[in-house]
BAFI-3210 file (N, C-alpha, C; in Angstrom, 3 decimals, decimal comma, padded with zeros to 6 digits):
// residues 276
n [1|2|3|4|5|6|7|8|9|10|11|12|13|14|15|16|17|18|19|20|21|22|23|24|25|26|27|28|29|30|31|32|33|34|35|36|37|38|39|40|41|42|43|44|45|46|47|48|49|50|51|52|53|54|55|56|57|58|59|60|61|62|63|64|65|66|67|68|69|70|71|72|73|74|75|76|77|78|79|80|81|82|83|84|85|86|87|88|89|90|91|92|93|94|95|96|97|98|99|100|101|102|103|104|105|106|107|108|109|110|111|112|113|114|115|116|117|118|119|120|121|122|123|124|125|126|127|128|129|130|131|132|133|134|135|136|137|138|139|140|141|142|143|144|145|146|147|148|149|150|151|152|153|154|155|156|157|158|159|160|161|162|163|164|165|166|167|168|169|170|171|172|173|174|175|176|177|178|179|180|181|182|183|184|185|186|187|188|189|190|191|192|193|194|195|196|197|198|199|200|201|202|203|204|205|206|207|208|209|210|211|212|213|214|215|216|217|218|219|220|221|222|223|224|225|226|227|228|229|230|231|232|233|234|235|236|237|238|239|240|241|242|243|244|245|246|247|248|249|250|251|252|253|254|255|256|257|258|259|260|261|262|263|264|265|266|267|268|269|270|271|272|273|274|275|276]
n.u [221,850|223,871|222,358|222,592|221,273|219,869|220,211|223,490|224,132|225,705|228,332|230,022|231,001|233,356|233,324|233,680|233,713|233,627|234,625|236,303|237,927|239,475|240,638|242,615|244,088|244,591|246,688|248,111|249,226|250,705|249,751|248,622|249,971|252,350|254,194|255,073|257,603|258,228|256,869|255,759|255,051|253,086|251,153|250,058|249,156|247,199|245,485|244,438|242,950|240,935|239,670|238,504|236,608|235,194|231,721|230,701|231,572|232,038|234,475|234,674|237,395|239,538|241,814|243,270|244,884|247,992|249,774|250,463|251,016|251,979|250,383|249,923|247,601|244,916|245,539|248,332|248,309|246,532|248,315|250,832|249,806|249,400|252,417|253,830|252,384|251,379|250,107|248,225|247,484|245,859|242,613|239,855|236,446|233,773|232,637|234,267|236,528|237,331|239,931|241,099|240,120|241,229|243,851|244,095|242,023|240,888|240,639|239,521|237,061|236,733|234,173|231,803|231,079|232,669|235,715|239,025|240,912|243,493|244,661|244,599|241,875|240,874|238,900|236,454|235,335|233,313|231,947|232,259|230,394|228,147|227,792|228,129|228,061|229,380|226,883|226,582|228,983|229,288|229,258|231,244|233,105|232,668|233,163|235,921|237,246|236,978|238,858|240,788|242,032|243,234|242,250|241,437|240,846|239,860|239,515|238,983|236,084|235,555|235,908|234,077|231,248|228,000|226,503|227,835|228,850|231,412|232,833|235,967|236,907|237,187|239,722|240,268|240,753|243,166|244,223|243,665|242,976|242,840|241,933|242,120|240,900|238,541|236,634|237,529|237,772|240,389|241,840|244,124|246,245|246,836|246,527|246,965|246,056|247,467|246,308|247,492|247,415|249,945|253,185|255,114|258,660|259,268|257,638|256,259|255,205|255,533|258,543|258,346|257,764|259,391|261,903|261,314|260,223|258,204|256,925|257,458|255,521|253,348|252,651|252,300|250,141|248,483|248,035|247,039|244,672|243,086|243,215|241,631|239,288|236,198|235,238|233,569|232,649|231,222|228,722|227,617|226,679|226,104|223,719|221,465|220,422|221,127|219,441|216,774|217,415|217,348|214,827|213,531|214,029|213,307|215,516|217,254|218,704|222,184|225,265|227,174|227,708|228,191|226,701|223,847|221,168|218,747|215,820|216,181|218,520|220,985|224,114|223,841|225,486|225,701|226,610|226,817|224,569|223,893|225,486|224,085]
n.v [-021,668|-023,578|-025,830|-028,523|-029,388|-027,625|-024,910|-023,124|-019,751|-016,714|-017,934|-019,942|-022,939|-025,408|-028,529|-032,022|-035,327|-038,861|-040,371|-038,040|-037,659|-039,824|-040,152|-038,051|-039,526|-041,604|-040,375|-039,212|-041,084|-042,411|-044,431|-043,594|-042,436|-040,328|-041,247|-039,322|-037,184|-034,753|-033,195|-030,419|-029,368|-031,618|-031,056|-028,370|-029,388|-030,948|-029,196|-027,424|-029,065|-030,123|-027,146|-027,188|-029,350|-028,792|-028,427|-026,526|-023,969|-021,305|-019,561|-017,766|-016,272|-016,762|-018,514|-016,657|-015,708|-016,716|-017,158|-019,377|-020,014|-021,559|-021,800|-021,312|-022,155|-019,989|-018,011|-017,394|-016,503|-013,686|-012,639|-012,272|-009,922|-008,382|-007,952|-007,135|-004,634|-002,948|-003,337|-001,184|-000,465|-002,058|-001,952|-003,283|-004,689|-004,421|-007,183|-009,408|-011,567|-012,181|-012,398|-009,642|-008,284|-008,967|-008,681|-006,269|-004,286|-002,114|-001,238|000,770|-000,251|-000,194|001,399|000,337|002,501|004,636|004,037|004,287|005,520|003,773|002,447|-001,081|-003,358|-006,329|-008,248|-011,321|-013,799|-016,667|-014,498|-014,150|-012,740|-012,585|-015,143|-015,469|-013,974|-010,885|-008,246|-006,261|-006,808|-006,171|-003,476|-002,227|-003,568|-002,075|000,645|000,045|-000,532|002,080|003,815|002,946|001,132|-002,338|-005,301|-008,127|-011,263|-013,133|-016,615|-018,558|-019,890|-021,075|-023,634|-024,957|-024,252|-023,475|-023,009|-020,962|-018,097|-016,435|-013,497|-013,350|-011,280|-008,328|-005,411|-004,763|-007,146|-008,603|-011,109|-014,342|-016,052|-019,362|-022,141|-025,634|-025,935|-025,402|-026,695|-029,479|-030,565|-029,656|-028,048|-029,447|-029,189|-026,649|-025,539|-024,569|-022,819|-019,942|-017,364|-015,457|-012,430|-011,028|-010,971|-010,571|-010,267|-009,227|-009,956|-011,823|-014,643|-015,352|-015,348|-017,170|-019,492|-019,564|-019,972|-022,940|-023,567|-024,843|-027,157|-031,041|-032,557|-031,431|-030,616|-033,454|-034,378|-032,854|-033,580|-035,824|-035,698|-034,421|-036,529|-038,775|-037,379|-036,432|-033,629|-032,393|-033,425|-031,845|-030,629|-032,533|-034,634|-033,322|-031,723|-032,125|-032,656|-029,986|-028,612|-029,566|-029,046|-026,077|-025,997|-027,023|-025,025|-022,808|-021,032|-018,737|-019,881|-019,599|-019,530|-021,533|-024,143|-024,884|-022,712|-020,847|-018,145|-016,463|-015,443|-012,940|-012,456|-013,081|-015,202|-018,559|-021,868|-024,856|-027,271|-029,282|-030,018|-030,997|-033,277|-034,492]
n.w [164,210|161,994|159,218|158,005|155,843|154,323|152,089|152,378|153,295|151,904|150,682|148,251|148,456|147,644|145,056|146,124|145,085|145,729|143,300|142,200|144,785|144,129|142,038|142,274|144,916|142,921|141,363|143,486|144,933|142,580|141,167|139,075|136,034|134,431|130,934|129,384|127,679|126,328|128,610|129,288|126,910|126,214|128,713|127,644|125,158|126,064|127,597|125,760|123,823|126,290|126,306|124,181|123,785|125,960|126,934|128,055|128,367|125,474|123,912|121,903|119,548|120,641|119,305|118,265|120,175|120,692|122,314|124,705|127,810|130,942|134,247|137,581|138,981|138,564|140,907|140,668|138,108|138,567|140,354|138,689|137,144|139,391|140,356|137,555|137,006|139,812|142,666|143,080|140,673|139,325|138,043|139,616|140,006|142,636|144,325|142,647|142,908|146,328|147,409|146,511|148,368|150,776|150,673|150,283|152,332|152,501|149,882|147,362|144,680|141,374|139,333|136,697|134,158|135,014|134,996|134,760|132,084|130,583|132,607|133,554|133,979|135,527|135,485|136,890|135,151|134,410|136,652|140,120|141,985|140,660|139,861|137,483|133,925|134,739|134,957|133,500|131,982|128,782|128,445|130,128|128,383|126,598|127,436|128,468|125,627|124,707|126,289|126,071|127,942|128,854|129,594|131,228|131,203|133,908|134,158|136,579|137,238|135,459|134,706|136,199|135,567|133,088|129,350|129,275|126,661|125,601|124,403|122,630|120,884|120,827|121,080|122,966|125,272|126,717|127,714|128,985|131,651|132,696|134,952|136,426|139,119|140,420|138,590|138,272|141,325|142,191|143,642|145,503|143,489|141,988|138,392|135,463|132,170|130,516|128,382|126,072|123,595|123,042|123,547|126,355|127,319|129,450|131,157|134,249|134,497|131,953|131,856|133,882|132,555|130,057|131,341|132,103|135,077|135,868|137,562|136,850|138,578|139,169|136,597|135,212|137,093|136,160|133,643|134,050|135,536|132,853|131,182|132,451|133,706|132,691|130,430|131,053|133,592|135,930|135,594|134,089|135,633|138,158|137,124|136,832|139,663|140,671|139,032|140,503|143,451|143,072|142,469|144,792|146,898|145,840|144,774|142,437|139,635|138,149|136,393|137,778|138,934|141,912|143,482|143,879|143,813|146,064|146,788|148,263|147,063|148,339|148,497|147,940|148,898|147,596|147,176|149,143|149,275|146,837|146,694|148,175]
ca.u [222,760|224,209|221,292|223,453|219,844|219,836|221,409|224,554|224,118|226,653|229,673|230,261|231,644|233,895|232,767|234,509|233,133|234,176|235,509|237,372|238,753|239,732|241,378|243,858|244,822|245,633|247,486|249,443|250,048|251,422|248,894|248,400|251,490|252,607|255,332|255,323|259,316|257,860|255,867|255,187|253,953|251,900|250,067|249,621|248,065|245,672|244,280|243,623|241,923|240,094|238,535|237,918|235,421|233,803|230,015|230,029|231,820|232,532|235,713|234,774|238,011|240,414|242,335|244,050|245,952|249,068|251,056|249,963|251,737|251,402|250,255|249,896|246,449|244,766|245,843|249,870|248,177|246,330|249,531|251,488|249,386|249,730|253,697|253,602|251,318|251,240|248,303|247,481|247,256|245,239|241,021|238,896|235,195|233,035|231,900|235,034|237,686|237,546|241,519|241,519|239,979|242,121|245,070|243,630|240,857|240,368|240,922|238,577|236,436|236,029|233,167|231,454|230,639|233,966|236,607|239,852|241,264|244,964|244,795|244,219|241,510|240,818|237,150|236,708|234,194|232,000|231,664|231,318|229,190|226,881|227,276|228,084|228,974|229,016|225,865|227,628|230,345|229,318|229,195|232,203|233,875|233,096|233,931|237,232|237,713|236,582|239,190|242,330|242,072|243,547|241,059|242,368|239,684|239,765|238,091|238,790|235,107|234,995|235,346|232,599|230,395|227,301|225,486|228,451|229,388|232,393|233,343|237,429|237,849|237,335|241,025|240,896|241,051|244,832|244,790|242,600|243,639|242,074|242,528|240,859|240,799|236,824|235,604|238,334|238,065|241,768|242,332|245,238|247,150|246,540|247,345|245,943|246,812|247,290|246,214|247,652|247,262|250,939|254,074|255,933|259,799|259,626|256,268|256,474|254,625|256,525|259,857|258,422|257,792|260,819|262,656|260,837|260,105|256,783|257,708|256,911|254,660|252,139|252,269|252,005|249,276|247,420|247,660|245,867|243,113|242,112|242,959|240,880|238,156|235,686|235,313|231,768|231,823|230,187|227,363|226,411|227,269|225,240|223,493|220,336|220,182|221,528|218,021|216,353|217,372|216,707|213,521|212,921|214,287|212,784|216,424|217,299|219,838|223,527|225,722|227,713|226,983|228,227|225,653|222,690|220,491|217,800|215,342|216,777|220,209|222,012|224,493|223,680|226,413|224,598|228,051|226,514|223,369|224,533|226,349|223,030]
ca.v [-022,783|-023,877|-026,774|-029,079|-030,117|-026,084|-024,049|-022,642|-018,310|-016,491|-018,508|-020,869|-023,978|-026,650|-029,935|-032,720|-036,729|-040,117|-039,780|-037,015|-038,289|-041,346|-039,886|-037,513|-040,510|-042,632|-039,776|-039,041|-042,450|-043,384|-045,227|-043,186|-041,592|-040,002|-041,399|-038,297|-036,625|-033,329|-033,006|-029,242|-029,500|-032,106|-030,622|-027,750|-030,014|-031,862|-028,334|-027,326|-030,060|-029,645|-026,329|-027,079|-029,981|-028,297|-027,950|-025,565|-022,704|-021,127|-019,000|-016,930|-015,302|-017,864|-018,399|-015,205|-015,788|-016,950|-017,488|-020,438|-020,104|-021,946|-021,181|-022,395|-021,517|-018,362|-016,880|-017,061|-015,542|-012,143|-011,876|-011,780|-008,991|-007,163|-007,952|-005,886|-003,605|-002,784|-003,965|-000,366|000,028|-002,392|-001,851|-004,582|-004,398|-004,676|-008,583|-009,903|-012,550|-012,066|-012,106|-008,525|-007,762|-009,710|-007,725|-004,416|-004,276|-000,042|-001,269|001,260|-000,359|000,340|001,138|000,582|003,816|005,475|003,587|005,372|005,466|003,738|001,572|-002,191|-004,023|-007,061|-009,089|-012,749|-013,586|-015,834|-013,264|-014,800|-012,128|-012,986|-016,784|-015,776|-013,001|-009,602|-007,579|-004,935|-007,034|-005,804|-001,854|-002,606|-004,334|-001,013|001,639|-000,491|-000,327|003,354|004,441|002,567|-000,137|-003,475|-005,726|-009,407|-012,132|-014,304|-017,589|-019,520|-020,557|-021,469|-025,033|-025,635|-023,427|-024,134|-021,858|-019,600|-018,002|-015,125|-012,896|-012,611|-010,934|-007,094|-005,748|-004,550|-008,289|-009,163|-012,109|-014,885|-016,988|-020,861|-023,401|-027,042|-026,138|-025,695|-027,854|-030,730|-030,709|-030,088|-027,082|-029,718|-029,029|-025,449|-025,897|-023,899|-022,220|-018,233|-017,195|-013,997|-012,088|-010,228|-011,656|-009,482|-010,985|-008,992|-010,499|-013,076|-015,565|-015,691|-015,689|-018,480|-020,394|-019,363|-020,966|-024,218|-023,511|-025,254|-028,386|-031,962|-033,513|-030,397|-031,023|-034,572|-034,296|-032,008|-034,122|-037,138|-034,913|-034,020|-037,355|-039,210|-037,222|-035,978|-032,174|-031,472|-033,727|-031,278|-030,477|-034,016|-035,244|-033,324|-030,905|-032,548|-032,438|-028,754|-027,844|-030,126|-028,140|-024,858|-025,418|-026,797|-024,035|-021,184|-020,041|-018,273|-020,242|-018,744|-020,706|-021,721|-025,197|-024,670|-022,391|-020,091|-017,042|-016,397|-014,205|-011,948|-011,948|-013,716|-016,456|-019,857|-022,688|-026,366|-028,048|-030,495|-030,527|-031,648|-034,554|-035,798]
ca.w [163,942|160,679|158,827|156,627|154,968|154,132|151,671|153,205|152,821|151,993|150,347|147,475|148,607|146,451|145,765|145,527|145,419|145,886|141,789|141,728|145,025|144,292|141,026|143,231|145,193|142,349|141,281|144,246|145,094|141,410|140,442|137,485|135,430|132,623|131,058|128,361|127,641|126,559|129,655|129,050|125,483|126,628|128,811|126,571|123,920|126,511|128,170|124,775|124,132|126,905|126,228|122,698|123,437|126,711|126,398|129,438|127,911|124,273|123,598|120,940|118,996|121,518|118,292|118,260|121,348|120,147|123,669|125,724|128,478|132,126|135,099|139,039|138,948|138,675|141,499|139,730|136,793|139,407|140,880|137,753|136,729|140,421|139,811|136,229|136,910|140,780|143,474|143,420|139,485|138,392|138,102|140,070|140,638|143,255|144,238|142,087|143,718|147,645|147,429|146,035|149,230|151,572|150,195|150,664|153,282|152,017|148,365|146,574|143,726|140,098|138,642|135,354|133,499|135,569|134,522|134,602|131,334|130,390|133,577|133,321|134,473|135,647|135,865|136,667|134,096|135,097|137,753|141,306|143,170|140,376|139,561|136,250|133,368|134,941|134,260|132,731|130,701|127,319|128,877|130,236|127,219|125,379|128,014|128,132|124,096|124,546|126,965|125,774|129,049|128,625|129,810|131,685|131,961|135,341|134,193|137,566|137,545|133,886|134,121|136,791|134,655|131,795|129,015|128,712|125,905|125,619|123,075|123,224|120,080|121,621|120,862|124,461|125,931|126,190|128,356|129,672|132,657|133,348|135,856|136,488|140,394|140,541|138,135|138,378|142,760|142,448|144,642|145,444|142,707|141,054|137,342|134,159|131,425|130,261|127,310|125,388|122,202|122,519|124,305|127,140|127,851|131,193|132,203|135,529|133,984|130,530|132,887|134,517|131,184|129,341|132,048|132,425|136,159|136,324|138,643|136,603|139,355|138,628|134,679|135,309|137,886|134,942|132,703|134,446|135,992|132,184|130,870|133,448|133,870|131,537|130,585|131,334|134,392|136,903|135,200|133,174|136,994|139,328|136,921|137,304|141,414|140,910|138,955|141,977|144,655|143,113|142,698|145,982|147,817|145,038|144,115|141,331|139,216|137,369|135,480|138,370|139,723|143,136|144,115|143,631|144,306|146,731|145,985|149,003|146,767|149,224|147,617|148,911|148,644|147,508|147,081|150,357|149,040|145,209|146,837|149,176]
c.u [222,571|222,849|222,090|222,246|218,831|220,602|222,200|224,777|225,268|228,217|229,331|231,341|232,320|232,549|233,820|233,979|234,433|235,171|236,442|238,397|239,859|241,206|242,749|244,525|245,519|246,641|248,529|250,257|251,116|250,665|248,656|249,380|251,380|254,110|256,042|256,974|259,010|256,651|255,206|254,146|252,834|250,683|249,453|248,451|246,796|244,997|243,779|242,545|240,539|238,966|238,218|236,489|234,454|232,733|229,493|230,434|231,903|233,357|235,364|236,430|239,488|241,836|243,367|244,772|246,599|249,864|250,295|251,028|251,030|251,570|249,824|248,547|245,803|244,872|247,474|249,265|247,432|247,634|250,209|251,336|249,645|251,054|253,928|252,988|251,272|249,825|247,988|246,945|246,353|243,991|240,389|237,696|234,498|232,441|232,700|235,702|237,783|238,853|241,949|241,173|240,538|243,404|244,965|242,423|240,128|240,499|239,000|238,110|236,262|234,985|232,719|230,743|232,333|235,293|238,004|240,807|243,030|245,244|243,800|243,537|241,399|239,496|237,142|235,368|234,389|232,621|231,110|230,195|228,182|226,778|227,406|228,305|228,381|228,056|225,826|228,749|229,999|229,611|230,523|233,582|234,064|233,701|235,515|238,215|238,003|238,010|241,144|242,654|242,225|243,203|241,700|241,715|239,814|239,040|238,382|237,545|234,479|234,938|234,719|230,977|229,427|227,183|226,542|229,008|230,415|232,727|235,127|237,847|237,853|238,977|241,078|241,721|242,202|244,955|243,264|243,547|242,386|242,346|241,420|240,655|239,155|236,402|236,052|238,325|239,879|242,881|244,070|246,345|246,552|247,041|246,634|247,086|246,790|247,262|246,453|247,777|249,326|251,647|254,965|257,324|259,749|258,309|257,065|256,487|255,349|258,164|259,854|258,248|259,463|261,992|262,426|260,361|258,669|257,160|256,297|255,994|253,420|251,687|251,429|250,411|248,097|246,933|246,740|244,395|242,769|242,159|241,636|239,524|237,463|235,388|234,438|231,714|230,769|228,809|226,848|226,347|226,053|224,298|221,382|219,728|220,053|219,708|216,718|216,374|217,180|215,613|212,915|212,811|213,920|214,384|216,229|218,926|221,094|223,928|226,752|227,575|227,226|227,327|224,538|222,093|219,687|217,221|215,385|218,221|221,199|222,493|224,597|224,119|225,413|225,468|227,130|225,553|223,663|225,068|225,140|222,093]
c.v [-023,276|-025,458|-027,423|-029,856|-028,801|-025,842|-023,269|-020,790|-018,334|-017,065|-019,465|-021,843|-025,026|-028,094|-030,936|-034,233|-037,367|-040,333|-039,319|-037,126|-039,358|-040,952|-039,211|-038,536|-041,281|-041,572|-039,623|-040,031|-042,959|-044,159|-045,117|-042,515|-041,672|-040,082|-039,910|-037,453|-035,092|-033,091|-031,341|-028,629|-030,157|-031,702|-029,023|-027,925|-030,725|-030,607|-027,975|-027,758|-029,821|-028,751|-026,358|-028,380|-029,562|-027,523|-027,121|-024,036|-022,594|-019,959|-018,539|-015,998|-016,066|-017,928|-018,009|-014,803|-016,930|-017,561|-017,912|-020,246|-021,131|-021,669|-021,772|-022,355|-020,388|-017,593|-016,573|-016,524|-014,024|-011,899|-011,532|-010,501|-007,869|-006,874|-006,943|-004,708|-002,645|-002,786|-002,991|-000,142|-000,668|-002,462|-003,241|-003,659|-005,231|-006,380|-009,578|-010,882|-011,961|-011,841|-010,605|-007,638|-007,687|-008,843|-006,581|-004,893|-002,688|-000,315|-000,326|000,528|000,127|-000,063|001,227|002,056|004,628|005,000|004,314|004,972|005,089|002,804|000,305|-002,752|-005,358|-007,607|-010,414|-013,154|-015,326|-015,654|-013,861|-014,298|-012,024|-014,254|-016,793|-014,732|-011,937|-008,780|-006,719|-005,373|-006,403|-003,946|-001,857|-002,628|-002,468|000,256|001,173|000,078|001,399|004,170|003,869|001,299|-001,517|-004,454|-007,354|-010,280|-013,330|-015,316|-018,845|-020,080|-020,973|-022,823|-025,771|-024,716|-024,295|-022,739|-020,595|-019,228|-016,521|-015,096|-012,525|-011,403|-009,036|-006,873|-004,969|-005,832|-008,251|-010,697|-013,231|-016,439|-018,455|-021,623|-024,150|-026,668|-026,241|-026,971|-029,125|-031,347|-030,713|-028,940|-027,828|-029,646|-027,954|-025,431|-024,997|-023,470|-020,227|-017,821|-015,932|-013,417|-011,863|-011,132|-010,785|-010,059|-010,959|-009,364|-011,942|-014,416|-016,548|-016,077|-017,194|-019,954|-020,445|-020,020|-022,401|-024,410|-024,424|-026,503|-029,509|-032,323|-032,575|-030,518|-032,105|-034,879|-033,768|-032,695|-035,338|-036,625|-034,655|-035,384|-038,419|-038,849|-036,320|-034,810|-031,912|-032,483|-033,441|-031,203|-031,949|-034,448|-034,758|-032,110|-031,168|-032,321|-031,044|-028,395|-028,606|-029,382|-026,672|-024,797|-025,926|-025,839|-022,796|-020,688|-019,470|-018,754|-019,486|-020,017|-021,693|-022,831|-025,027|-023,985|-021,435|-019,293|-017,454|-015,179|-012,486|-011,165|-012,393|-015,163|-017,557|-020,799|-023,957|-026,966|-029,120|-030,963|-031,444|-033,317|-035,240|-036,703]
c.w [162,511|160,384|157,871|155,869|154,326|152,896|152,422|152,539|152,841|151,727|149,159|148,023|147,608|146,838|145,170|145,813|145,356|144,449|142,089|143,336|145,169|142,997|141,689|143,900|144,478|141,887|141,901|144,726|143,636|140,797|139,188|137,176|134,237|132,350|129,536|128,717|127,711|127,205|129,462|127,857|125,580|127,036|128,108|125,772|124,823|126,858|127,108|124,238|125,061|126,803|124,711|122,345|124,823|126,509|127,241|128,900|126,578|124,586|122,316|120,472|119,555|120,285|117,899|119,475|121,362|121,293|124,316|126,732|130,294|133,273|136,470|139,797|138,594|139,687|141,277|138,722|137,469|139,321|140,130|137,176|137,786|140,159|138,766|136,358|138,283|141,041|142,888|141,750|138,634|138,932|138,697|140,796|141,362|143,501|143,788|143,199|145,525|148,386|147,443|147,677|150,795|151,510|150,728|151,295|152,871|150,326|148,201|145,097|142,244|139,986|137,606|135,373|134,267|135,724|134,533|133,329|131,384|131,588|133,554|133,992|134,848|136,274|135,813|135,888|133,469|136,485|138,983|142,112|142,079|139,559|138,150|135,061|134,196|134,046|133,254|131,793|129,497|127,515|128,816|129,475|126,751|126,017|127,706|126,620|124,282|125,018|127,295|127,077|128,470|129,537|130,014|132,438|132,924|135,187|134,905|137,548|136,328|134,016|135,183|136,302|132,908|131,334|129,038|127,364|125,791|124,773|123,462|122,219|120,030|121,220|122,355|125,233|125,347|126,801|128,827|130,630|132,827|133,753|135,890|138,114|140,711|139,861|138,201|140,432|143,074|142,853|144,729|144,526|141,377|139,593|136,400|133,113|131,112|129,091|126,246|124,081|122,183|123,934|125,185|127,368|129,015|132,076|132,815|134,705|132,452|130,710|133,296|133,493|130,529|129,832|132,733|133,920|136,969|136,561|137,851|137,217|139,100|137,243|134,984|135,754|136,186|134,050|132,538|134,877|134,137|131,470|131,287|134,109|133,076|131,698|131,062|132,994|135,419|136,851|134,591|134,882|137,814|138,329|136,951|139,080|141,095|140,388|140,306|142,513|144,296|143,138|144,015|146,528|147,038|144,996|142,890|141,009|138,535|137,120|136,014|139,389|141,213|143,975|143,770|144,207|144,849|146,310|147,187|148,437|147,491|148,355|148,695|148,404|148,420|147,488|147,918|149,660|147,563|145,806|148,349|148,560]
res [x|x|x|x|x|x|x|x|x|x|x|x|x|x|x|x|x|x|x|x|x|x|x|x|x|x|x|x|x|x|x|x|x|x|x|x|x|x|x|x|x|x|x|x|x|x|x|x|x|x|x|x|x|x|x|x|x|x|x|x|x|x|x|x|x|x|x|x|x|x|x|x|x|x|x|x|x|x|x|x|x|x|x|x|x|x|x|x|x|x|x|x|x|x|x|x|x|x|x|x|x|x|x|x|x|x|x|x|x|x|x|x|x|x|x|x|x|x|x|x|x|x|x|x|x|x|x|x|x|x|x|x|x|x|x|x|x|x|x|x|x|x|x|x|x|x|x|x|x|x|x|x|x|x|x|x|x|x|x|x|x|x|x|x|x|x|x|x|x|x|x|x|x|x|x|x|x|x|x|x|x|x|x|x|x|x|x|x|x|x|x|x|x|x|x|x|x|x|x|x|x|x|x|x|x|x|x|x|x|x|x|x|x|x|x|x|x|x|x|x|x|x|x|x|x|x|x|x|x|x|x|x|x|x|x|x|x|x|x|x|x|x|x|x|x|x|x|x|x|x|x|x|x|x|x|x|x|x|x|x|x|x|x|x|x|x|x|x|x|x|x|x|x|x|x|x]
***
C-alpha cells in the first residue's frame, strides 16, 4: 500500500500550491485581466521575457531563431511535428515523453550511435527518464550533425528545471518547443511558445499562427501566469525542501524538482512531499 509520507516510485507527479492556485482562480474568475489590444504580441514579448531572466535554464545560440511562433503546449508543438513528418517518421528515444508510447504501444525506439540518417528526431531535453539532459545529448547532437538529421528539442520540463545549460547553436537543431504547464501548475491552460531557425508556410503550427487561431482567453491567461508569478518560482520556492528530502531518503538528485533517483534507478515523485 501506497505511503503518502514516502516517495511515490515510478512517476513524476505535478505540483501545484495554495499560490499558484489561487492565481488560476483569480484568473478564471476575472479577477485578473489583460486589457492589452495586441494580445498576441504581447504575449510574445512577456514569454520572452520570461526565458531571458530565468536562472533555471540558459539558451545558448536562442537568438538565431527568428520565428516565435505559439503554441497550446508542447504536446501542439509533438503533434505538429507527427502532422509534417508522419508518427512513423520521426526518431524518439527510449524513456522520452510517455505519449510517444501511448500512440504506438510496438513503437520501436531510436538509438544513439544508430540513428537513421535524413529522418528527424525528436528529444525532450531535460530528458524525463533521466530528470534531466540526456546522457548522450552531445553524442547525439553530433551523430545528428553527422548524418544530416534535423534535431527538435522538447523543453516541456524546462521551466520546472535548475543548473541547465543548452547549446542551440548546432545547425542540426531547427526547433525548440516551451510551455509554463510544469513549472507555472498550469496544466489548465497549455500555453508556450515555438522557437525556429527557418520558417515552413505548410507547417501546422505556422498555419495556426498565420491565422490568428490561438483563442484570447489562452493568451490572456499566459500572460497573467508570467506576469504574476515569478520565473524561478519552483525552485527559490521549494528548492530547499527538494535538497531535504533527498537526502533523507539517499536519492540521487537531477535538475528536475518534481522528483528524483533512487539508488535502485527507480524515479520517485516528491511533488507531496515538497508541499509537507
Amino acid at each position: 500500500m501506497y505511503d503518502n509520507k514516502l516517495p511515490k516510485a515510478n512517476s513524476i507527479d505535478m505540483l501545484r500550491d495554495d499560490f499558484l492556485s489561487d492565481i488560476r482562480d483569480r484568473i478564471c474568475s476575472g479577477k485578473l485581466q489583460v486589457k492589452e489590444k495586441n494580445i498576441h504580441e504581447k504575449f510574445i514579448e512577456v514569454f520572452d521575457h520570461y526565458v531571458d531572466i530565468n536562472s533555471g535554464f540558459t539558451l545558448k545560440g536562442l537568438d538565431k531563431f527568428f520565428h516565435k511562433e505559439i503554441i497550446m503546449g508542447c504536446h501542439h508543438y509533438l503533434d505538429s511535428l507527427m502532422i509534417k513528418h508522419g508518427r512513423n517518421n520521426l526518431q524518439v528515444l527510449e524513456h522520452d515523453y510517455t505519449y510517444y508510447s501511448r500512440l504506438d504501444p510496438n513503437r520501436v525506439w531510436s538509438k544513439p550511435g544508430s540513428l537513421i540518417p535524413n529522418l528527424p528526431l525528436t528529444i525532450a531535453t531535460p530528458f524525463p527518464g533521466y530528470l534531466g539532459i540526456h546522457p548522450e545529448y552531445h553524442n547525439i547532437i553530433d551523430e545528428a550533425t553527422e548524418k544530416n538529421i534535423d534535431v527538435h528539442l522538447d523543453g516541456a520540463w524546462l521551466s520546472c528545471s535548475t543548473k541547465l545549460e543548452i547549446d542551440l547553436t548546432p545547425e542540426c537543431i531547427k526547433s525548440v518547443g516551451i510551455s509554463l504547464s510544469k513549472g507555472y501548475g498550469a496544466s489548465w491552460n497549455r500555453i508556450g511558445i515555438r522557437y525556429t531557425k527557418d520558417q515552413d508556410l505548410t507547417d501546422p503550427i505556422t498555419i495556426f499562427n498565420r491565422g490568428k487561431m490561438v483563442h484570447r482567453p489562452a493568451l490572456e491567461a499566459g500572460i497573467l501566469l508570467l506576469e504574476n508569478i515569478p520565473a524561478d518560482y519552483m525552485w527559490n520556492t521549494y528548492g530547499n525542501r527538494f535538497n531535504q528530502v533527498v537526502e533523507q531518503f539517499d536519492l540521487i538528485p537531477g535538475n528536475i524538482i518534481f522528483a528524483a533517483y533512487g539508488k535502485d534507478r527507480i524515479i520517485y515523485s516528491l511533488s507531496h512531499l515538497l508541499l509537507s
